[in-house]
Z-matrix of the N, CA and C atoms (Angstrom, degrees):
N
C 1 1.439
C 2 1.532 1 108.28
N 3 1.571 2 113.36 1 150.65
C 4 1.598 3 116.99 2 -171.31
C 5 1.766 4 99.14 3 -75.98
N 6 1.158 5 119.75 4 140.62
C 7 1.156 6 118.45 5 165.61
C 8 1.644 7 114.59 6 -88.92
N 9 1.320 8 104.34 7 133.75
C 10 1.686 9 125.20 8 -148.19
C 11 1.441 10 92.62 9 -103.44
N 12 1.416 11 105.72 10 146.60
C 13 1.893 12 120.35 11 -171.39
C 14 1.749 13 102.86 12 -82.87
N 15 1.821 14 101.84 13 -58.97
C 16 1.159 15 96.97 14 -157.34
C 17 1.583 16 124.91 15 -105.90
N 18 1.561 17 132.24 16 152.52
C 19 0.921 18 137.84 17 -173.95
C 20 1.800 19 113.73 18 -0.14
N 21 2.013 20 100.04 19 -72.19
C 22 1.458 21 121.64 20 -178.57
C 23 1.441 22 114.49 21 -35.74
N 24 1.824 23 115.91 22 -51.83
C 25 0.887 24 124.05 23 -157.56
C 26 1.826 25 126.88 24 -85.48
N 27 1.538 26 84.11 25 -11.26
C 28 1.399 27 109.68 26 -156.37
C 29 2.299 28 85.48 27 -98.34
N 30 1.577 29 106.88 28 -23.02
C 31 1.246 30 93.42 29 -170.99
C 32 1.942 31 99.47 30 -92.48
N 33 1.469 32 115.71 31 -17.05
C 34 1.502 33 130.88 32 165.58
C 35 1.147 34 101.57 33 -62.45
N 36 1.314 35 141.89 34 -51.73
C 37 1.392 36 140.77 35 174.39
C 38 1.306 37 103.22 36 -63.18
N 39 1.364 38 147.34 37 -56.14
C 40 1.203 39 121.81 38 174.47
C 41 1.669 40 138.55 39 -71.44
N 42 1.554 41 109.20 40 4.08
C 43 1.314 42 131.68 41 171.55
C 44 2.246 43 94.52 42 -82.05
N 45 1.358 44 92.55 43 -55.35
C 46 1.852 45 84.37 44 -171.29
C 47 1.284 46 92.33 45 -67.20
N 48 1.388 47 158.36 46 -81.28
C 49 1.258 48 152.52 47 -178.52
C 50 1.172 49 106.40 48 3.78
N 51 1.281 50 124.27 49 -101.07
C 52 1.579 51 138.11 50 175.97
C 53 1.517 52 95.94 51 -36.36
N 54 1.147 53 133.83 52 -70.26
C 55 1.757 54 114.33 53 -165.42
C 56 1.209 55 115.45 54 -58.08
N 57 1.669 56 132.76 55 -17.05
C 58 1.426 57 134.03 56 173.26
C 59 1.782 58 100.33 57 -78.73
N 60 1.107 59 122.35 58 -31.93
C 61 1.330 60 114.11 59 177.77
C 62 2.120 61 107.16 60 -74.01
N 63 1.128 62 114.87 61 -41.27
C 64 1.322 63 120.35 62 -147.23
C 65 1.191 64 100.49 63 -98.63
N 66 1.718 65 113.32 64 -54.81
C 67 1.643 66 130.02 65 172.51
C 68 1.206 67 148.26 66 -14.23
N 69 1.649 68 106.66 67 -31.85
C 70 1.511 69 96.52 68 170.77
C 71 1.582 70 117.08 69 -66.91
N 72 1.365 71 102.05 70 -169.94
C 73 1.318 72 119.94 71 -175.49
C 74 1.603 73 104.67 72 -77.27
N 75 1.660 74 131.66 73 -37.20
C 76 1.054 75 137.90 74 175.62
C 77 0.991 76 132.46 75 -72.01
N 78 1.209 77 116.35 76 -35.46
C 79 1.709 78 129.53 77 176.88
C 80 0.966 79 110.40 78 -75.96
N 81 1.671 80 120.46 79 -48.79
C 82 1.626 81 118.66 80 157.85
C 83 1.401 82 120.72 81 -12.69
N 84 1.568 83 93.30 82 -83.47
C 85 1.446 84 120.50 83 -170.69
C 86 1.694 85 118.03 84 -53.14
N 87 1.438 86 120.24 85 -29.16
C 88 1.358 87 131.65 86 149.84
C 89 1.547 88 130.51 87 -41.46
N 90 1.501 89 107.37 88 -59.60
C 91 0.734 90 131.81 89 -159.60
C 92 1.575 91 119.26 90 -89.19
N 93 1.409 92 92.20 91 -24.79
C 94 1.655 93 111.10 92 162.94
C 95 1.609 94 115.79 93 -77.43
N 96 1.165 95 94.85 94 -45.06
C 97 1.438 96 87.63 95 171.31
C 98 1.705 97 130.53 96 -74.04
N 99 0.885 98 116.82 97 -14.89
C 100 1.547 99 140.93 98 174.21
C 101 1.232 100 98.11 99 -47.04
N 102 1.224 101 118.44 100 -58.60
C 103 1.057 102 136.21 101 -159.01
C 104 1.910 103 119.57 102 -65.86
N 105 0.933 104 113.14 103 -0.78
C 106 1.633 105 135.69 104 121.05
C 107 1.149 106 138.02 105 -38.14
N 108 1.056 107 104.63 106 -58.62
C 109 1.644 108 121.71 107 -175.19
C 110 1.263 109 114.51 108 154.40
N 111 1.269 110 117.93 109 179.07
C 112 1.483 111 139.71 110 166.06
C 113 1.660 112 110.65 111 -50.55
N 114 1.727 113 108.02 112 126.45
C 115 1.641 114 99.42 113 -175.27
C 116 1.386 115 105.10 114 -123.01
N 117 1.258 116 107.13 115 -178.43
C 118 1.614 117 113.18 116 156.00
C 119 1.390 118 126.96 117 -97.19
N 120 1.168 119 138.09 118 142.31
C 121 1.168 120 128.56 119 -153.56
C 122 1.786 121 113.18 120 -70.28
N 123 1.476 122 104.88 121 -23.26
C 124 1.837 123 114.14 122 167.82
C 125 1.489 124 88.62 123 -53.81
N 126 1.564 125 126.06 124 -77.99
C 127 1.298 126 161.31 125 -127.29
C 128 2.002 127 84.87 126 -53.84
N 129 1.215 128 109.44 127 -55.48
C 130 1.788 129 130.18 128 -163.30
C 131 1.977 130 73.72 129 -78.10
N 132 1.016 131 142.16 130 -87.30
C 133 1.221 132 136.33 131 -160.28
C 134 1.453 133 123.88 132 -27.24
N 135 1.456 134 108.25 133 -58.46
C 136 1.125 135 121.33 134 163.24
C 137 1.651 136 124.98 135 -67.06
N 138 1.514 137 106.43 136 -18.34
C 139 1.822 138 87.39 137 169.58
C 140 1.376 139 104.62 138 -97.40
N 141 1.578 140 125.39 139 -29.09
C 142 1.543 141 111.80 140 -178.18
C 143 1.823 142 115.63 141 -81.22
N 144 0.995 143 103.47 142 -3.36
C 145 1.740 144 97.93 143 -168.76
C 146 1.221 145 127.62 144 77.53
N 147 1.392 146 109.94 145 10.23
C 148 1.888 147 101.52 146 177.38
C 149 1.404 148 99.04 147 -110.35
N 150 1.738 149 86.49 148 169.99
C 151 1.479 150 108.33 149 -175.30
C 152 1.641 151 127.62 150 -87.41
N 153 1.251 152 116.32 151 98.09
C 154 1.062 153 121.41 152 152.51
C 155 1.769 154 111.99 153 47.06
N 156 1.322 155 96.01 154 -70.39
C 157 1.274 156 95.32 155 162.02
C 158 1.904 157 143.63 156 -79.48
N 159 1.458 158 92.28 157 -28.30
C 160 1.031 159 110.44 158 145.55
C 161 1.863 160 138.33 159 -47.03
N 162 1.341 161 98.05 160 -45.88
C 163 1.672 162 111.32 161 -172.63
C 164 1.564 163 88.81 162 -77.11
N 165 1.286 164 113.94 163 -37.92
C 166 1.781 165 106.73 164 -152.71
C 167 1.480 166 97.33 165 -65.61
N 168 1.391 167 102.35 166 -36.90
C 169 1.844 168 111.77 167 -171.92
C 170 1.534 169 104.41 168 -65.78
N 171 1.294 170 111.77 169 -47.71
C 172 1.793 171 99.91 170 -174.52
C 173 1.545 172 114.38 171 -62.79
N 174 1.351 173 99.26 172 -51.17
C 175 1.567 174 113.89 173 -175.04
C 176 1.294 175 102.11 174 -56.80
N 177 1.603 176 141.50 175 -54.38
C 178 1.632 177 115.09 176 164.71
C 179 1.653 178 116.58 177 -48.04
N 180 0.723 179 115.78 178 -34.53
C 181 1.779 180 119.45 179 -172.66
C 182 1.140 181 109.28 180 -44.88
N 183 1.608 182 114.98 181 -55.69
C 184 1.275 183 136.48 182 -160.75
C 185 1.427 184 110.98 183 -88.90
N 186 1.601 185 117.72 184 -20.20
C 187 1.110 186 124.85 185 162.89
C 188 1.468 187 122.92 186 -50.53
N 189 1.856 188 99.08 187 -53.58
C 190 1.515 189 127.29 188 -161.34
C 191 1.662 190 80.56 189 -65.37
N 192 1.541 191 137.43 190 -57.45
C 193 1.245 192 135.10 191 -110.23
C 194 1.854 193 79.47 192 -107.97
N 195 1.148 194 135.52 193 1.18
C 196 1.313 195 130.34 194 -171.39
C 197 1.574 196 129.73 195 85.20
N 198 1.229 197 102.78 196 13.30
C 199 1.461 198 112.85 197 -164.56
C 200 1.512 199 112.30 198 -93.11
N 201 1.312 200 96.89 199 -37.83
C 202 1.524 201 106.55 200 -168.43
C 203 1.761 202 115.61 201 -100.62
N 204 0.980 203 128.45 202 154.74
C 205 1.932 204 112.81 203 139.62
C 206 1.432 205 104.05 204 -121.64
N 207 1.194 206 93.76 205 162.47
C 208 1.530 207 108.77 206 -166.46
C 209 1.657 208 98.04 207 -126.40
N 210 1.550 209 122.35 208 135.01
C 211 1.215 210 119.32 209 -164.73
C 212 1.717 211 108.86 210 -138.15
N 213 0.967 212 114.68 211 104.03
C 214 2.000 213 110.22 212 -174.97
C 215 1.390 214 102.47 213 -85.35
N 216 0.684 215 108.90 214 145.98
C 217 1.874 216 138.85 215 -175.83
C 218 1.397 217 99.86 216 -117.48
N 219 1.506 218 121.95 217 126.10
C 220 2.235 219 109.29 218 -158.27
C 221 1.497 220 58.77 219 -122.79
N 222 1.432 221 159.74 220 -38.08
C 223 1.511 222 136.82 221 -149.98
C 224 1.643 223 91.34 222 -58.59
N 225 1.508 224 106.84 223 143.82
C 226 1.622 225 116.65 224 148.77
C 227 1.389 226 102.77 225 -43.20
N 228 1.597 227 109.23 226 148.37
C 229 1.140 228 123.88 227 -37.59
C 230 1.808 229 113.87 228 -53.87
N 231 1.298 230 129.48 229 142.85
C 232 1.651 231 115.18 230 177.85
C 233 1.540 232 121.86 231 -59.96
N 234 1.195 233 141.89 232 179.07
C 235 1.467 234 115.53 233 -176.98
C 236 1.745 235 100.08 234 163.50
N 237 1.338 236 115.78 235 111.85
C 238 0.704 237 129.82 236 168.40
C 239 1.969 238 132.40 237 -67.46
N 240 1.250 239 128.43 238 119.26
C 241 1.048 240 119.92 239 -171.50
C 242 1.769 241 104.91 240 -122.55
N 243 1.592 242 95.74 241 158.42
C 244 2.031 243 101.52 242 -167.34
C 245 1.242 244 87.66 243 -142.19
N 246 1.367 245 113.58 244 133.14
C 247 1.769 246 138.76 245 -176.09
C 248 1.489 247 97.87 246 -137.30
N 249 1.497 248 102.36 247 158.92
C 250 1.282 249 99.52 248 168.02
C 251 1.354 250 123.00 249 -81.39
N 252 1.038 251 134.73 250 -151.35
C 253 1.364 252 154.30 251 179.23
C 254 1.465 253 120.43 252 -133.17
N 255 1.392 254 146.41 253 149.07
C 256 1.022 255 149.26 254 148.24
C 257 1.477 256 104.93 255 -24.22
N 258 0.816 257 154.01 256 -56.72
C 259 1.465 258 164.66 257 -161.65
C 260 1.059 259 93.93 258 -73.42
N 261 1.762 260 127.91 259 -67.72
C 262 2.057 261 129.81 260 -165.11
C 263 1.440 262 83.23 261 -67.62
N 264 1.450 263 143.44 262 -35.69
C 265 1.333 264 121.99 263 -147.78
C 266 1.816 265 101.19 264 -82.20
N 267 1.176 266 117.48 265 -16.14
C 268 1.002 267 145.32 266 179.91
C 269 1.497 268 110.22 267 -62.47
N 270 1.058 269 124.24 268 -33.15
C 271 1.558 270 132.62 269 -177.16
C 272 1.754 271 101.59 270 -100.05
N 273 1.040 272 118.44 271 5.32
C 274 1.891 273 121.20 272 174.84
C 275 1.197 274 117.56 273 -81.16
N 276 1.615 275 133.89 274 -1.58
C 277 1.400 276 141.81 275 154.79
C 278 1.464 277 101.35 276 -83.53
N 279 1.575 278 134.76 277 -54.59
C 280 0.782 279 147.70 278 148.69
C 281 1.730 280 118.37 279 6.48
N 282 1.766 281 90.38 280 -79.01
C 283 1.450 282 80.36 281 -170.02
C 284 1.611 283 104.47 282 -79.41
N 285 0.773 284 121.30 283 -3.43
C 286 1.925 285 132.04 284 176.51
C 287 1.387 286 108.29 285 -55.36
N 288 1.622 287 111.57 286 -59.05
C 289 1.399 288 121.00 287 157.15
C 290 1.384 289 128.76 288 -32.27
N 291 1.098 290 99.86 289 -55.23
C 292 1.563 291 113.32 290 -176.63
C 293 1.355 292 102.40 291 -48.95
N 294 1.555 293 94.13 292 -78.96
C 295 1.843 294 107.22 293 176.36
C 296 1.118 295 110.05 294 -8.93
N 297 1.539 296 116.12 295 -68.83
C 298 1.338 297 121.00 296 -147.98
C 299 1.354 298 109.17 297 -58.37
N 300 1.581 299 97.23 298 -55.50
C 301 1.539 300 109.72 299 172.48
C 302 0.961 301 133.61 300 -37.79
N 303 1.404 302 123.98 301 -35.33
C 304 1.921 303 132.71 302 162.36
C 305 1.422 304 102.60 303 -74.27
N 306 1.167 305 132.26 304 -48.18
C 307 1.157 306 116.13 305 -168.37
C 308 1.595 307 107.03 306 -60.85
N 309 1.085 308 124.80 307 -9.90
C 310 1.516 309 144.64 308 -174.79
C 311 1.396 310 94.87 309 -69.15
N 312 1.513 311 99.86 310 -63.32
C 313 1.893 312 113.54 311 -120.82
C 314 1.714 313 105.54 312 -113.03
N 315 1.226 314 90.54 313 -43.13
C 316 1.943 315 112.81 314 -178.55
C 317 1.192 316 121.82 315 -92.36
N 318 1.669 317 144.34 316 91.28
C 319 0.567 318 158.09 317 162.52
C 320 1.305 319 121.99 318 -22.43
N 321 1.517 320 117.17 319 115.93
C 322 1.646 321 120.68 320 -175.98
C 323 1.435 322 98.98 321 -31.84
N 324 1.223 323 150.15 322 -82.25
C 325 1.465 324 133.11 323 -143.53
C 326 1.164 325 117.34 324 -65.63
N 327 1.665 326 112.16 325 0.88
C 328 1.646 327 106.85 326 -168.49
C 329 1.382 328 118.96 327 -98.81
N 330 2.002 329 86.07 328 -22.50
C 331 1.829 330 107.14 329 166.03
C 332 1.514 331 116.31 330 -76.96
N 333 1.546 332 135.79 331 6.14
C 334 1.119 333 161.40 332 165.71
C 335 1.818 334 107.40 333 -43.10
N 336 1.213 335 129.11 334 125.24
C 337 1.272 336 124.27 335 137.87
C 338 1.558 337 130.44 336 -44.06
N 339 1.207 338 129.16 337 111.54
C 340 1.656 339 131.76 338 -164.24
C 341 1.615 340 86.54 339 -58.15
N 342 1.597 341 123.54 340 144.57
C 343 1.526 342 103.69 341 134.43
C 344 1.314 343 143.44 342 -45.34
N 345 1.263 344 111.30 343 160.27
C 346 1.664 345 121.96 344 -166.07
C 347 1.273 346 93.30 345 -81.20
């Protein structure tokens, strides 16, 4: 990314920054849900809809990127658990904002699941 001179540009650059880290569709959806509590890694599978392989990939990401902790449990059964971090907990006004803002702005059918 170009590095930006002035005040405006420099606070636009730190809006795309953070949305290239946070932005996809997966990390979202992780990260929103976190926000519950501490899960199991089925537990996050089954509420966001990705695959297995999918979750494993975001959830390191977010690990690497400070967002997440990741916690193993070796007692039978073994079992992996993902919490946020001071940092993910940090984005929970965040998505509040958002909310609000659709509930504002976006029209119920647009917050809709498309058909399959």
């Amino acid at each position: 990314m170009a590095i930006q001179t002035g005040d405006e540009d420099a606070e636009t650059c730190y809006v795309i920054d953070s949305l290239e880290q946070i932005g996809s569709q997966w990390r979202l959806a992780v990260l929103h849900d976190l926000q519950e509590g501490e899960k199991r890694f089925n537990e996050l599978k089954r509420s966001t809809g990705a695959s297995s392989r999918t979750l494993s990939r975001v959830v390191d990401d977010l690990q690497e990127m400070g967002f997440v902790n990741r916690r193993l449990e070796e007692d039978a059964p073994v079992a992996t658990y993902y919490s946020l971090t001071e940092k993910g907990e940090s984005l929970c006004p965040v998505f509040d904002a958002i909310g609000d803002w659709a509930k504002e702005w976006i029209d119920g059918d647009e917050l809709e699941e498309p058909p399959a």
